[in-house]
Structures are given as C-alpha cells and as structure tokens.
N, C-alpha and C positions, 0 to 999 in steps of 0.2 A: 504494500500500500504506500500510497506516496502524501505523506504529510508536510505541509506548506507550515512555512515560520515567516510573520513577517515581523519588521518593528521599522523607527524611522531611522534608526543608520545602523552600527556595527555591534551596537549595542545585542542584541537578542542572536550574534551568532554564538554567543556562549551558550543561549540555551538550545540553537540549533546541534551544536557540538555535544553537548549532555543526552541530549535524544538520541543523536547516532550509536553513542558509545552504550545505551541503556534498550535502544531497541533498533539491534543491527540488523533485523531482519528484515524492515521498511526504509525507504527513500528518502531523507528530508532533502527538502527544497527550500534554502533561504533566501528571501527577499527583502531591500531594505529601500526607503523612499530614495528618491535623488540630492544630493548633497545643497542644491540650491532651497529646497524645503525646510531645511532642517535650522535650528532648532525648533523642534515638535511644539515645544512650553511657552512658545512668544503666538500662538496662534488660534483661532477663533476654534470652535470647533466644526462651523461651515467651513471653513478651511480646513482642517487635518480631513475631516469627510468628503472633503474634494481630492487629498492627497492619496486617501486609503484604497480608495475603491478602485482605483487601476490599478492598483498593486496587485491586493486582495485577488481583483476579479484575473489578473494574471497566472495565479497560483490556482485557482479554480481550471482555466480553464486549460492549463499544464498537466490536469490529470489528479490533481491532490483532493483526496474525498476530507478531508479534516484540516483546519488551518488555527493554525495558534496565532495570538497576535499576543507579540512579545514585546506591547510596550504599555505599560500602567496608565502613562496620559491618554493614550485612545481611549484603553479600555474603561476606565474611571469615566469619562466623558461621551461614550457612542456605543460602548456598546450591544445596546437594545438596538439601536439606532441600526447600526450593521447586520446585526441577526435577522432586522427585518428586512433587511436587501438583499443579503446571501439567504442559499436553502441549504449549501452546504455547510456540518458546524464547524462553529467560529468557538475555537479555547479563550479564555481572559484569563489575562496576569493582570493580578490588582494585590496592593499591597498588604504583608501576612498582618495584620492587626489582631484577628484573632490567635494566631498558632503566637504572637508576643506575648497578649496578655494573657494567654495561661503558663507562657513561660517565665513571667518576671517575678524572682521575690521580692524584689523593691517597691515593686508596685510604680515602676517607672518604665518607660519605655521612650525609644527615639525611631523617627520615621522620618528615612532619609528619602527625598520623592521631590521632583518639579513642583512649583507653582500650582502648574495647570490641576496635578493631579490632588495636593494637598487643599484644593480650593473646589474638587469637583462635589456634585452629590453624593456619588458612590463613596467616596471616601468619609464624608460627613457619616455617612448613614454604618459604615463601619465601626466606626468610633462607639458610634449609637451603641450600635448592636452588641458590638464585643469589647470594648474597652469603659464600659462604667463602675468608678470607682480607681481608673490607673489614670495618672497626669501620662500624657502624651506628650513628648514635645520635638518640635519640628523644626530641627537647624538648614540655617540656608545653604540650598545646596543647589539654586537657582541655573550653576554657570557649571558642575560638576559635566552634566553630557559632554557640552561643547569642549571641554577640556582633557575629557576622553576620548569625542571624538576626533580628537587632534594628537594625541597620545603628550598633551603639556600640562596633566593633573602633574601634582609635588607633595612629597608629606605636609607641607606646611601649610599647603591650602586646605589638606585635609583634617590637620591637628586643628586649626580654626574652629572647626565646625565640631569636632567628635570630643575633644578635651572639655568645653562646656557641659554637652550632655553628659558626660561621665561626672563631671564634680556634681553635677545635679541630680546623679543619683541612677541613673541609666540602666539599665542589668545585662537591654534586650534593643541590637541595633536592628532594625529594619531596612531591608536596601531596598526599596519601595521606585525601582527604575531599573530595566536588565542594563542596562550601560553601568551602570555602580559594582555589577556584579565581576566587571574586569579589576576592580580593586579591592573587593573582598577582603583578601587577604590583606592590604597595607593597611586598613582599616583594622582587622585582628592585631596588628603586629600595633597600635596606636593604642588599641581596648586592654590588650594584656587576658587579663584572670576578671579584668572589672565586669566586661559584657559581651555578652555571645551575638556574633554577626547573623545575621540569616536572610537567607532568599529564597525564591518559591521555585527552583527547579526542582527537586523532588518531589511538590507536588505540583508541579506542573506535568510533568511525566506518568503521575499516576493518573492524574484526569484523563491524561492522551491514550491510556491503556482502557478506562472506561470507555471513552468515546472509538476507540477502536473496535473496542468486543459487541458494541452496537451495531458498530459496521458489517459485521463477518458473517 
C-alpha cells in the first residue's frame, strides 16, 4: 500500500522516515509545499487550504489510499475542512497534550508549536479537554521552523526558550511541530533529568496501522 506524508517543508520527513523503518512492507511517498509558501505560521488559513490541496490531491492521485498530514498548523486549523474534500483518509498530527498531562508530576507542562497552531481551536479545545488542572505554558518558538528549515537553529536560541520552562517547573516538553522533531534531541541534551521531550511518531504510526487494517 502506498501511504502519502505531507507537511509544509522538511519538517515531517522525519516522520516519513519512522514509517519506512516501522512498516517496510508499504510505500511512503513524501510530499512537502514549495519553499516560496513557507512559512506555514504567517498565513491565513484560506491560504494554507489553497496551499494543501494540490499537494494532498497529488499524493491521492499517485496511488496513496491513506495520507498523513505531518504538520500541527494544518491540522489544528483545517482539518474537518480537508476531510471534507478528500474521500481518501487524511491522519492528523496535532499536539500530545493529553499523553503530557498524564505524564507530568509537576503538574507543569511546555508546548512547543507555531503561533498559528497555539492560537487555533483545536488546540484550545485540547487544553479543555485534557489539561485541567496542569499550567500549560507556551514558549516562543515563533521562528524555530524557518530556522530548521535553513539548518541555522543554535543551542542558544534554543536554551532561550527551554531554560525558562524548566525553572518554571516543566517535567513534560511537547514538540507540538514535526520540524522540532529534527532537534529533539539538543533539546534532551538542554532538559537533562529535569523533563522528558516527546512527539507523536509512535503514535502517529499506530493510527496508520489502524487506518491501514481498515483498508485491507
């Protein structure tokens, strides 16, 4: 079977690359917007839904019966929106808020995510849902993509943002963007023993197994 990844730039080939290694027996096909769209987080979302659907409808019509869409600002912001355009399913990556707050003893948690995404409904309604009773807090991390998508992030623009959440009490970082998940690790090597990093490729891969067994 041939399963579609999109996101808007190189950000979600890490989760393209997770998939391969996790289920080699199917296809992936990664797709990413054109560099002159990007960044995703300065844009309307009649805009990114003018961006997506050529993509999208590319990966459909390439043969892929399932398509993830590896990026939180979409999905946070469209997509109902999308599901109602495509027949073929569409995966969401939107950020672990809940798998946080059952994992913080501090009762603190940080959610690192665009703008677009930290400002969307879905995200609100997250919070709702699975975080009452934990402080949430959400360091700027406004410029983070563009600076991975250039490969010129630096510890020190990352110590900016991740040092505060830690003195504030932090347990459980959120990487609430697949572009963040190329730095993972320097962020671990910043947290120490204070707080545990996490991103949704493991379960992003088990939903794609559900949505697979549907298919068969």
């Amino acid at each position: 079977m041939k399963i579609g990844v999109f996101d808007s730039g190189v950000g979600g080939l890490s989760v393209a690359k997770a998939i391969e290694r996790e289920l080699p027996e199917h296809e992936v096909v990664f797709r990413h917007d054109s560099p002159e769209h990007f960044p995703y987080a300065t844009k309307t979302p009649d805009e990114l839904f003018g961006y997506v659907v050529p993509v999208v409808q590319s990966l459909v019509d390439d043969g892929c019966q399932v398509v993830l869409i590896a990026c939180n600002t979409v999905t946070t912001t469209l997509i109902l929106r999308l599901r109602e355009h495509f027949s073929t399913p569409l995966i969401a990556v939107e950020p672990m808020v809940k798998p946080a707050a059952e994992l913080t003893k501090s009762g603190v948690i940080a959610v690192c995510a665009t703008p677009t995404t930290l400002t969307s409904p879905r995200y609100g309604e997250l919070k709702r849902l699975y975080a009452q009773g934990v402080t949430v807090l959400e360091p700027d991390c406004a410029d983070w993509s563009v600076l991975i998508e250039h490969n010129t992030m630096n510890q020190a623009r990352l110590r900016e943002e991740i040092e505060p959440v830690l003195e504030a009490g932090a347990d459980v970082i959120v990487l609430g963007c697949t572009h963040y998940h190329w730095i993972k690790s320097e962020i671990q090597v910043i947290s120490g023993d204070k707080a545990e990093v996490i991103q949704p490729e493991n379960a992003i891969i088990t939903e794609l197994k559900r949505a697979i067994a549907q298919l068969v």
